[in-house]
C-alpha positions in Angstrom: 40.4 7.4 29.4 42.0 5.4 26.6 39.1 2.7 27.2 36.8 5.2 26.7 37.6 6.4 23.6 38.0 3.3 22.1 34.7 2.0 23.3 33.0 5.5 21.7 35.2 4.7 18.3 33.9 1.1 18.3 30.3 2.2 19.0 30.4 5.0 16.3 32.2 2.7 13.9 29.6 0.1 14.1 26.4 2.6 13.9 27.8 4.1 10.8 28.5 0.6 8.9 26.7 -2.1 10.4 23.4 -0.8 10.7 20.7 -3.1 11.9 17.7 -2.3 9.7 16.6 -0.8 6.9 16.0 2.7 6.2 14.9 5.2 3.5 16.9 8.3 3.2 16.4 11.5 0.4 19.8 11.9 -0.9 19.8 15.6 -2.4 21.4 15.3 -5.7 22.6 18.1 -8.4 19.4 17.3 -10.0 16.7 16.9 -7.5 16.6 14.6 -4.7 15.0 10.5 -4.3 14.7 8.4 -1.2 17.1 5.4 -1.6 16.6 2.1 1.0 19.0 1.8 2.5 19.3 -2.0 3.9 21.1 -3.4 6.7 24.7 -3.0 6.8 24.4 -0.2 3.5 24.3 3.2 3.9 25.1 6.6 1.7 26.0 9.8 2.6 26.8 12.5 0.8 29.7 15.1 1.6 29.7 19.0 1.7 31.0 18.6 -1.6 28.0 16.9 -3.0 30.1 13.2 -3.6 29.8 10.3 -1.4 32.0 9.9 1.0 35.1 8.0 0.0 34.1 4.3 2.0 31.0 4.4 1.0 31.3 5.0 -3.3 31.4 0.7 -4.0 29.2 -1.4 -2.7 29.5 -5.1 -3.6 27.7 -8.6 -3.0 29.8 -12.0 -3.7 28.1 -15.2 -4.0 29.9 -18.6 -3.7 29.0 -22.5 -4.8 26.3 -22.1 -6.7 25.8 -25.5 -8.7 22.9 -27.0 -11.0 20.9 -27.8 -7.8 18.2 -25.1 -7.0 17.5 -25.6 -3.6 21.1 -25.7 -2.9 21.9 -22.5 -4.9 18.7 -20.7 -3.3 20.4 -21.5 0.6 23.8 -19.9 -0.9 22.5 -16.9 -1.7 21.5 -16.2 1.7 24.9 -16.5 2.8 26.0 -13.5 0.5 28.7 -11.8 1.2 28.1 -7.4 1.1 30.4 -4.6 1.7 31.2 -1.3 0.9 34.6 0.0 0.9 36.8 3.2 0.2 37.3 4.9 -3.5 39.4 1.7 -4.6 37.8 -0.5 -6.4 36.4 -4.0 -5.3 36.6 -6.0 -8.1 40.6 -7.0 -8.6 41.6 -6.2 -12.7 44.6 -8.5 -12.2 42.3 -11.7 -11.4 40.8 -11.1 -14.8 37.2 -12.4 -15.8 35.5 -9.0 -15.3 32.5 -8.3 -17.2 30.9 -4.7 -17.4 27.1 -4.9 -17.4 26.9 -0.7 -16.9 28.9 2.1 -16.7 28.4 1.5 -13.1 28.0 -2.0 -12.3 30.5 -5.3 -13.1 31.2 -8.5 -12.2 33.9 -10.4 -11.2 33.1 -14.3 -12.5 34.7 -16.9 -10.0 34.1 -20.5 -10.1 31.3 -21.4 -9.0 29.9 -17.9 -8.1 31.0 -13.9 -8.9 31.6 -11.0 -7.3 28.8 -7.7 -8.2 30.2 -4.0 -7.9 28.5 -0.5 -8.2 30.3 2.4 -8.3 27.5 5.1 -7.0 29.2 8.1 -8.1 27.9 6.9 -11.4 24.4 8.8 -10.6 25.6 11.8 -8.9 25.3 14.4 -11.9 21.7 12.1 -13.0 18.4 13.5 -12.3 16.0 10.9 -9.8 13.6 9.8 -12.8 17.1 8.5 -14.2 18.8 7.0 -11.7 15.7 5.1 -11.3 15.1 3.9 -14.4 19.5 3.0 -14.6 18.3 0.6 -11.7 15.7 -0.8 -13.8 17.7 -1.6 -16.8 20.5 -2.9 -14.5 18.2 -5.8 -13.4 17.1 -6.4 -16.8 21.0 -6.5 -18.2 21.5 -8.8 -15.2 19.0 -11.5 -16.6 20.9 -11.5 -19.4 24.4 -12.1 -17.5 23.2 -14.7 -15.5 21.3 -16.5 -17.8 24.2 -17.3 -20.2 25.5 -19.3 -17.1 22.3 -21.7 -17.4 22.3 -21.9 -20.5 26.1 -23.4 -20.1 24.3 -25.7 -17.5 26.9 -24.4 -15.1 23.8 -23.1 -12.8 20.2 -24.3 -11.9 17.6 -23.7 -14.3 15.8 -19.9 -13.3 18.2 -19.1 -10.2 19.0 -16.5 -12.2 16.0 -14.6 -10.9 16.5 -15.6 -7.4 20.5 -14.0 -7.6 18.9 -10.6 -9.1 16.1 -10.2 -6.1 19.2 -11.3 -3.7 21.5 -8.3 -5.2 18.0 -5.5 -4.9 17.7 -7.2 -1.6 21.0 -6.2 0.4 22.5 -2.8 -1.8 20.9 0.5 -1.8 18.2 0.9 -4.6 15.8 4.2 -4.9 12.2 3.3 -3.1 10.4 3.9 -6.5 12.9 1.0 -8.2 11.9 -1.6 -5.6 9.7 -4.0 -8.0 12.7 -4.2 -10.5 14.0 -7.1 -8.2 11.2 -9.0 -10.2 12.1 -7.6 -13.6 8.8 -5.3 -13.9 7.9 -2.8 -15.5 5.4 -0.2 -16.2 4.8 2.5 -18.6 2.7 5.0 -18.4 3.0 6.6 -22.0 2.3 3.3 -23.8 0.0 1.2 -21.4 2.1 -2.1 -21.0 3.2 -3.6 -18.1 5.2 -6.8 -17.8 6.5 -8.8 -14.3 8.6 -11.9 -14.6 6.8 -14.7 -12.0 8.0 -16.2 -9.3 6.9 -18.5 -6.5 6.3 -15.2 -4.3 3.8 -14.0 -7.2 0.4 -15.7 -7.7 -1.9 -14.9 -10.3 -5.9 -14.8 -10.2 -7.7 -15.1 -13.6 -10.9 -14.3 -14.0 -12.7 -16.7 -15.7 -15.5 -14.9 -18.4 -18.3 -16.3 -20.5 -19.2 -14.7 -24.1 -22.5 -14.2 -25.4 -23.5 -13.1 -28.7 -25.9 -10.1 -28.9 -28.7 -9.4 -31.4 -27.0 -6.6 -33.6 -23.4 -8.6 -33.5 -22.0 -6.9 -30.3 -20.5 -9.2 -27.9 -21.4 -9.5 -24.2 -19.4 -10.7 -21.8 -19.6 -11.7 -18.2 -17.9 -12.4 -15.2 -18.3 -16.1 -14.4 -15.7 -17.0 -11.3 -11.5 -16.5 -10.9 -9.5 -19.2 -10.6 -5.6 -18.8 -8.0 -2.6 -19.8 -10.1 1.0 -20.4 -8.0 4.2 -21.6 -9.7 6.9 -23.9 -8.0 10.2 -25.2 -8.7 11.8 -28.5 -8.7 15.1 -29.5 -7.6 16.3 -28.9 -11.1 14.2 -25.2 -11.3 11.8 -26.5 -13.7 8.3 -25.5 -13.4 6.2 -27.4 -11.4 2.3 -26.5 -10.8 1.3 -29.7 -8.9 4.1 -32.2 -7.8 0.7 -35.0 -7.7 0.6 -34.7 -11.4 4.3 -34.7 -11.9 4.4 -37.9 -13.3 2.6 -37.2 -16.2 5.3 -36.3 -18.8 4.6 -37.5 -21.9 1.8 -37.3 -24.1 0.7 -33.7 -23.3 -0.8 -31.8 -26.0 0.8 -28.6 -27.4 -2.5 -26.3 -27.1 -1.1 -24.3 -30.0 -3.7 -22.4 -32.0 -2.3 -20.6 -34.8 -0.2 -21.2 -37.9 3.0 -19.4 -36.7 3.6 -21.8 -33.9 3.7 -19.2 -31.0 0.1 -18.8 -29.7 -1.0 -21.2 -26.7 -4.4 -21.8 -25.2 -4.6 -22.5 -21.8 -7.4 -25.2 -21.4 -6.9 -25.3 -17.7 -5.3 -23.5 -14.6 -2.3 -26.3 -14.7 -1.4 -25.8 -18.5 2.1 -24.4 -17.5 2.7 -27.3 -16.3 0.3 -30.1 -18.3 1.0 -28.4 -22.0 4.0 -30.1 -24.1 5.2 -26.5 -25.3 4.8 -24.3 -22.3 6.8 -26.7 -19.8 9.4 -26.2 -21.5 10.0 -22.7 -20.8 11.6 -22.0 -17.6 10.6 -17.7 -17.9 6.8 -17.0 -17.8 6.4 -12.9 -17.9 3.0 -11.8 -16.9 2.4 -9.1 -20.2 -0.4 -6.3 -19.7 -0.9 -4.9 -22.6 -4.5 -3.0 -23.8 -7.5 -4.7 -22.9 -10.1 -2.3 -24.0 -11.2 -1.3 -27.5 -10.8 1.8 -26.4 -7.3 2.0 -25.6 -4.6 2.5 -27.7 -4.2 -0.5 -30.4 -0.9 -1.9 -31.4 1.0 -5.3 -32.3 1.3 -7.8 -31.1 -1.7 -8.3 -28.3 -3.2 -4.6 -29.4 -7.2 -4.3 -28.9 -9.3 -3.4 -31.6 -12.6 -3.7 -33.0 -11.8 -6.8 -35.0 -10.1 -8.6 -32.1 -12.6 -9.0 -29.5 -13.1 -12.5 -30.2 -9.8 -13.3 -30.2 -7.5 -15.6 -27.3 -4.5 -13.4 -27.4 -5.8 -9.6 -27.9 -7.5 -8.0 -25.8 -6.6 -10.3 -22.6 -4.0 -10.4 -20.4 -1.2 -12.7 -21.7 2.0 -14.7 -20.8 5.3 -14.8 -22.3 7.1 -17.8 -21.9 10.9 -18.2 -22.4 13.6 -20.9 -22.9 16.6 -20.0 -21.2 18.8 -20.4 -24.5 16.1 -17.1 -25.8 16.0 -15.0 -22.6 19.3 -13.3 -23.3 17.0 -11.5 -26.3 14.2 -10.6 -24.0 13.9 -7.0 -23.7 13.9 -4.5 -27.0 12.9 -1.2 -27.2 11.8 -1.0 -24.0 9.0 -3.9 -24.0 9.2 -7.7 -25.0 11.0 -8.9 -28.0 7.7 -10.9 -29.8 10.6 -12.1 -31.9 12.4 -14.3 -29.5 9.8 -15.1 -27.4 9.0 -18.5 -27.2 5.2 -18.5 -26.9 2.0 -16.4 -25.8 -0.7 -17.8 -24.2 -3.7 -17.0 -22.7 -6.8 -18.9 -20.6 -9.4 -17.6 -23.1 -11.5 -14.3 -24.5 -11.6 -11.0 -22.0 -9.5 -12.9 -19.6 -7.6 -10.2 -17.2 -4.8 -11.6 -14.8 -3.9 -9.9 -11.4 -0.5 -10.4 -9.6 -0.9 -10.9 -6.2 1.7 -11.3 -3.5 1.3 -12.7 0.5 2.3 -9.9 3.3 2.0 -10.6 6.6 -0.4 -8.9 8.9 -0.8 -9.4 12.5 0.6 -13.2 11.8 -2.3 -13.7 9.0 -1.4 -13.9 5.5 -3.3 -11.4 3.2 -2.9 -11.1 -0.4 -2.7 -7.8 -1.9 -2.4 -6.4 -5.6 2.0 -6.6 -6.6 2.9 -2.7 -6.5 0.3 -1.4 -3.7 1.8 0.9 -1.4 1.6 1.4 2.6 -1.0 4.5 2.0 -3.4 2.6 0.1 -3.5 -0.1 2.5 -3.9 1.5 5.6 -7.4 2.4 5.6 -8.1 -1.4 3.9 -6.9 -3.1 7.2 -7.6 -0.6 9.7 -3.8 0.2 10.3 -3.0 2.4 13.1 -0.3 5.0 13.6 1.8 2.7 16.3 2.7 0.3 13.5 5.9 -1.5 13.8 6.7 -3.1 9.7 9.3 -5.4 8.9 11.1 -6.8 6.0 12.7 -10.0 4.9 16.6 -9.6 4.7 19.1 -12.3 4.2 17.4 -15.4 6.3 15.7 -12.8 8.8 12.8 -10.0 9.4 14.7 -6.4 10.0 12.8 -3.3 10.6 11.8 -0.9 7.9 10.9 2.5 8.6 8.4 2.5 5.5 6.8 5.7 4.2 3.2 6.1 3.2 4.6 5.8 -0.3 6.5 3.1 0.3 5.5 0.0 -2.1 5.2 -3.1 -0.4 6.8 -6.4 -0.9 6.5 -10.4 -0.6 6.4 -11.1 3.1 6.4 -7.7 4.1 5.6 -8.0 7.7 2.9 -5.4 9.2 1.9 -5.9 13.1 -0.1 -3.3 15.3 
């Protein structure tokens, strides 16, 4: 009889903490509910009382021996460390080195790595439209943590971003945050959009001719698009196209106005091939108003007088040094003062982010932000649909919802 009990505790203990897969749960808040994932291993539940329960308020991820080396650091992150734990706190005040990022997230700085905490409680009296946009902001804030320790050459060049999609990855987030793993945003009230690249994150350009028409209009059309992919090297420098890597010196700068910050991109490997942009380890892919028509402001606003320019009216990229990314962000956009440079591949150029899911074992591309809904009736997707995601090193199942946004290497077979 004593066997048995212990066998059912063990059993029960295990499906409540070390779940298998991940999940999306509605958590009913004071202020309206929002579906959290819950990843393997995570889970939150909320008491009569309307608090979590006591071992499940902190949630934490600790990273070890990361070093200057980027493919080194990047197989280090996938042997993170997560927990959650009772109403104590993770992170030990008496070991000192504590920074706090939010009211509900620090970090514990060890030697060669740290230890994250969040303290979920944080969002119970927060309405959902908050606690997702807290999320957002905490991956922007978290840039600007881990950047400082490139810029003090104690880490690889831009693994930065890699650590940040590794924390989103493995502690619960809400559904509608999921793309702030790749510091994005979108808003709706001003029209900008902005989505810091990655290897995972291609970008087609369409490539458009201008012609000039007889009462001083211009005409444009479509001519062909052009696939653009980033890489890193060992260091986490850009790299387009490791064949032309040997040409370092003697690039041009491509700059094209007086204030040194504008860029032309005379070809599809100008991240790479241009003496200014390969400099900058940060390329943000900035959506700002491409029609006349819509709402005009500075910089890249589009108006009447700027339809023959290389920056407005086109999609553009912001490229950062890592000593300026700690100044990113103001007022909710792009700081144009720190930035680096802007550059662009020409007049009327628009820029799609695409990432690679995985259908039936076939790669297919699809727009960055799509959800399952709007791709179901693209690829013929049927109701017995088994969907998987990539979670430290392996593919777990994800019970994904019609509204459910999709991710790099999301896995789809039926």
């Amino acid at each position: 009889m004593k066997n048995y009990i212990l066998i059912l505790f063990l059993f029960t203990f295990n499906k409540s903490y070390s779940q298998c897969s991940f999940r999306i749960k509605t958590l009913d808040f004071k202020n309206g509910s929002i579906d959290f994932i819950l990843p393997p291993k995570s889970n939150l539940v909320l008491n009569e009382k309307g608090v979590f329960r006591k071992n499940l308020r902190y949630h934490s991820i600790e990273v070890e021996n990361l070093n200057s080396n980027y493919y080194v650091s990047l197989s280090q992150l996938d042997k993170a460390i997560y927990c959650h734990t009772k109403k104590t706190k993770i992170l030990d005040s008496k070991e000192g080195n504590i920074s706090t990022v939010t009211s509900f997230c620090r970090i514990q700085w060890k030697n060669s790595g740290f230890i994250l905490e969040i303290d979920y409680n944080d969002f119970l009296d927060k309405s959902p439209d908050s606690i997702k946009k807290l999320f957002e902001d905490l991956s922007k804030k978290l840039l600007v943590e881990f950047a400082k320790k490139e810029v003090q050459n104690t880490w690889a060049t831009s693994i930065c971003q890699n650590i940040i999609e590794k924390i989103f990855e493995v502690i619960p987030i809400p559904e509608e945050a999921s793309l702030a793993r790749y510091i994005s945003e979108y808003d709706v009230s001003y029209g900008h959009s902005f989505i810091l690249l990655n290897s995972k994150i291609k970008l087609r350009v369409d490539a458009v001719d201008i012609d000039t028409a007889i009462n001083g209009n211009w005409s444009y059309r479509l001519i062909g698009t052009s696939m653009i992919s980033i890489y890193r090297d060992k260091w986490g420098r850009i790299i387009q196209n490791p064949f032309h890597n040997f040409q370092n010196k003697g690039m041009p700068d491509n700059l094209i106005n007086n204030d040194g910050k504008i860029v032309l991109q005379a070809s599809t490997e100008d991240i790479q091939l241009s003496n200014t942009l390969k400099e900058c380890d940060y390329i943000f892919l900035y959506q700002n108003n491409l029609k006349k028509n819509n709402k005009s402001s500075s910089p890249g606003g589009c108006n009447s007088s700027s339809e023959t320019s290389t920056v407005n009216c086109n999609s553009q990229l912001w490229h950062f040094k890592k000593n300026s990314i700690s100044q990113f962000y103001l007022n909710d956009d792009l700081n144009f003062s720190s930035v680096n440079y802007i550059s662009s591949f020409g007049l009327r150029n628009v820029i799609y982010p695409l990432i690679e899911i995985v259908v039936n074992n076939k790669y297919v591309s699809i727009p960055i932000g799509i959800n399952f809904n709007q791709l179901k009736p693209q690829l013929s997707i049927t109701n017995s649909t088994n969907i998987f995601r990539y979670w430290n090193g392996k593919y777990k199942k994800i019970n994904l919802r019609n509204e459910s946004i999709l991710l790099p290497s999301d896995k789809i077979q039926f």
